[in-house]
N, C-alpha and C positions, 0 to 999 in steps of 0.2 A: 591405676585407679582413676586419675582426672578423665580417660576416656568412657569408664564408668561413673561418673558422676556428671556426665555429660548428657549421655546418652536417658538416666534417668530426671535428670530436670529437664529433658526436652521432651519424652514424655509424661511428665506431669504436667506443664504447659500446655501439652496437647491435649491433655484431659482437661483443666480448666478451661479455654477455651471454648472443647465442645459442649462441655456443662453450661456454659454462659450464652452460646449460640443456641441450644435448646432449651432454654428458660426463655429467652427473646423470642424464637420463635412459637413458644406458647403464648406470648399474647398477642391476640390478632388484633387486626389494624383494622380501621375504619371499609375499607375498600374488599377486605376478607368477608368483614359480615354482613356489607350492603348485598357481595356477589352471587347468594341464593334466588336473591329476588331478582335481579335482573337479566341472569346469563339463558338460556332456552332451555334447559332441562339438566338434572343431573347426570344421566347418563351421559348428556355430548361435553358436558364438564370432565368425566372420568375416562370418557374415552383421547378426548386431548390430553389430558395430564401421564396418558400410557404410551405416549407415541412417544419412541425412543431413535436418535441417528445414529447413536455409535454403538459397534458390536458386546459392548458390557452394558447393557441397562441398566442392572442392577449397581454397577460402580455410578451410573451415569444419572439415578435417583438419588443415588448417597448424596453425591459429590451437586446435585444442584442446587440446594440452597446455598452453599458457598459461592456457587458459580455466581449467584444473585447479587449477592452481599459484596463480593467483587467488582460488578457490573455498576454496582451503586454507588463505589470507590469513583471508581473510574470516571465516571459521570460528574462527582462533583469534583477529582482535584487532577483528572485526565486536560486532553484539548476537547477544547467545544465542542458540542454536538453538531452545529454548524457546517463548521469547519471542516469537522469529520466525515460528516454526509456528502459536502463538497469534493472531499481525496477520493473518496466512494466511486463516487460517478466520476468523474475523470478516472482510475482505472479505467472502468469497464465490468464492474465487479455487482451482482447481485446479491452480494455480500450486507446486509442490513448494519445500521449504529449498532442495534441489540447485539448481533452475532458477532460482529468485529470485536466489540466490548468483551463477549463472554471467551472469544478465541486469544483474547491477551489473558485474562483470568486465567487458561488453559494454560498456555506459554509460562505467565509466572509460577503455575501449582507446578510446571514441569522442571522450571530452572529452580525453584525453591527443591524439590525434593534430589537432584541433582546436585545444589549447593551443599544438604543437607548429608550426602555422601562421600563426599570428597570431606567435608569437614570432619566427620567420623574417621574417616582413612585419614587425615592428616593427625587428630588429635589419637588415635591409635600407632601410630608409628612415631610420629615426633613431637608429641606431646605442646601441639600449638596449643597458644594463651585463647580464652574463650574468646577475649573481645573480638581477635582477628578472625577465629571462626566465625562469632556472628556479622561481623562485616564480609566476610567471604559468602553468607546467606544470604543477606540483603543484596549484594552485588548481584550473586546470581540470577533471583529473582529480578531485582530492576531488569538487567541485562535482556533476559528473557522477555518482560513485556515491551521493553522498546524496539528488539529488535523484529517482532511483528510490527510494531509499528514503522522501520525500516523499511519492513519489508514489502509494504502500502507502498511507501515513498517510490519505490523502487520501479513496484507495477506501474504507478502514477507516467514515471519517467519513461519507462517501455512503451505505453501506449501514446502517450504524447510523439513520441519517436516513429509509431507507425502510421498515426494521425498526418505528419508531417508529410512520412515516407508515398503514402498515397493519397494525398492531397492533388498532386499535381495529376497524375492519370485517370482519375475521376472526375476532375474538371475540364478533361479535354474529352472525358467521353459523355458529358454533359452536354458541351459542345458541339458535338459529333450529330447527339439526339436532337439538340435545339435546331440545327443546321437540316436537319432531316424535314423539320416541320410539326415536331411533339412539342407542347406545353411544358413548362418549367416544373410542373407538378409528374407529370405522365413522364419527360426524361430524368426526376429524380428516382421514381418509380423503377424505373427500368434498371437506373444504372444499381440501384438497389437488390433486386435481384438478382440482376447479374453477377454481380461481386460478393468476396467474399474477403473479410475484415475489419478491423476497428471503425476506416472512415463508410462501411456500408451499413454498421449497426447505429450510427451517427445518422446516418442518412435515414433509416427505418424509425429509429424513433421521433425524427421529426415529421413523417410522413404520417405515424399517427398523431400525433398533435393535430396534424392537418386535419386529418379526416376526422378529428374530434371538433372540429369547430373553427381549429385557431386560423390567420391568416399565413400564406405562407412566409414574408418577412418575417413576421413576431416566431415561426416556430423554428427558423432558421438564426436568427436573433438570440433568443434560449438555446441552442445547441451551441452557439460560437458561446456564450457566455459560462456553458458549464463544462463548454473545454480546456476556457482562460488560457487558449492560444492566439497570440496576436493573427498567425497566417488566417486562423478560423475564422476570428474575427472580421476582416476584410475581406472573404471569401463571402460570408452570409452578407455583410455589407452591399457588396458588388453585385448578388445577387439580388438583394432587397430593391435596391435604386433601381436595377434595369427593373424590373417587375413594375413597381410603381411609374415610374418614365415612362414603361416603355422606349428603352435604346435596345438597339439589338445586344440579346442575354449571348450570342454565342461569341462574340469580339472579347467580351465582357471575361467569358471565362479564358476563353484562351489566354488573356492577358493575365487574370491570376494564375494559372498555371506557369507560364513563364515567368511573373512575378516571385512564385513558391521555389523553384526552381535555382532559379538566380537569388535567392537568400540560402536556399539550400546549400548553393556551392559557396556562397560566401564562411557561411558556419562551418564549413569542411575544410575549408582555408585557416579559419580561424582554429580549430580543435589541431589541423596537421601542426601551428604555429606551436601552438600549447603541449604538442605530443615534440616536437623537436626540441624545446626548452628544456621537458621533462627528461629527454634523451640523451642530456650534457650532464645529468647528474652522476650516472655510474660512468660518464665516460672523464671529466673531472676530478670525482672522489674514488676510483678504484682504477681504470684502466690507466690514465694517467700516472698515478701515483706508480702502478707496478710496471710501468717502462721505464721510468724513471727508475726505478732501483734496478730495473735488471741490466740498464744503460750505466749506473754509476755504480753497482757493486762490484765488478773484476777490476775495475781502475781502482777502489779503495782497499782491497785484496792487495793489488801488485802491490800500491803502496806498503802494504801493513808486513809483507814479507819481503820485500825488497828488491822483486824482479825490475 
């Protein structure tokens, strides 16, 4: 019976809830009924409100104002929007705050209704106490939205790792072009096209900058800063200086390239140092330990029987 009396106060909760969510959403908000008078017609109103991404629309109209209501969580007790923008674009990601926002909402509806199974199967079979079911719901849920947010972090790191990775061969074919006799702008151009990866989308998007106005230091300057990689940092540096100087740009790169290069192997040094420390742990706490007993158990054997 406690898994029926589970099951029924968790849908009566879920009926008050939605009764309470569509009472709130009948009273509209200042920004709902300014929005007749300013948006360009009703039709291009209802025809945006119909455009659907995922193969269930109709779940996918249900389930949006929650997604909302979620996204409005998130915003005020999530990380900053800031911040968040900033993880963004380091990926690589054309992924917006808003979408980000509403793909954890996703994540937690998916680990809350997940939670909410297992808890049924547990309190069906072994008769757990509620608290711990609903602490096993909330876990779920938490779990789920941070591990999107993990899984940001992650991207963050992969692309910073390929940023690095080709760093150095794009500054020697930077070099190659300047050394040819093309402009710092015309061999960004090139090496741009040519290539194909993180540090060439790096490259493209400050080449429009460029040709939107900016200088090319300041638009190289903004790319090193929204990578918040030191190598990048001193790559747009070295760049900016020769430009304004006037020293020759192809010495220039070649030295960051070998500069990149030689921190490269340094950190490879460093990570093999941290892989071989981590390498003592099962050879300390398990291999060790079972030579040792297979070295001193027939010597405490003879003993114990008296050969």
């Amino acid at each position: 019976m406690m898994w029926q009396a589970i099951v029924v106060g968790l849908t009566f909760g879920a009926g008050v809830a939605l009764i309470a969510a569509w009472a709130r959403a009948r009273r509209p908000s200042l920004a709902v009924r300014i929005a007749p008078y300013v948006r360009a017609s009703t039709a291009d109103e209802i025809r945006r409100r119909s455009v659907t991404v995922t193969p269930l629309p109709t779940l996918e109209r249900i389930l949006a104002p929650v997604v909302r209501d979620g996204v409005r969580l998130l915003e005020r007790y999530g990380s900053p929007t800031d911040q968040l923008r900033r993880r963004l674009r380091r990926a690589g990601t054309t992924t917006t705050v808003e979408q980000f926002r509403a793909q954890q909402v996703i994540w937690g509806i998916a680990g809350l209704l997940v939670g909410l199974a297992v808890a049924l199967l547990l309190a069906a079979t072994r008769g757990t106490s509620v608290v711990s079911l609903a602490v096993l719901v909330v876990v779920a849920t938490a779990g789920a939205m941070l591990a999107r947010d993990a899984w940001l972090t992650r991207a963050v790191k992969a692309r910073e790792r390929r940023l690095l990775a080709e760093l150095p061969t794009v500054a020697e074919m930077l070099a190659l072009a300047v050394g040819a006799g093309e402009s710092a702008v015309a061999a960004l151009d090139r090496v741009a096209r040519l290539t194909h990866g993180a540090m060439s989308e790096e490259l493209t998007l400050a080449l429009g900058e460029v040709r939107a106005g900016a200088r090319l230091p300041a638009a190289l300057t903004a790319m090193a800063e929204a990578t918040e990689l030191p190598a990048m940092t001193r790559f747009a540096e070295g760049i900016a200086t020769a430009v304004e100087r006037g020293t020759p740009l192809s010495q220039v790169l070649r030295a960051q390239a070998a500069d990149v290069r030689s921190r490269g192997h340094e950190a490879l040094m460093e990570e093999g140092g941290k892989r071989e420390i981590a390498m003592l742990v099962p050879v300390v706490f398990i291999v060790l330990p079972v030579t040792v007993l297979f070295a001193v158990f027939p010597g405490l054997m003879s003993i114990r029987w008296g050969f």
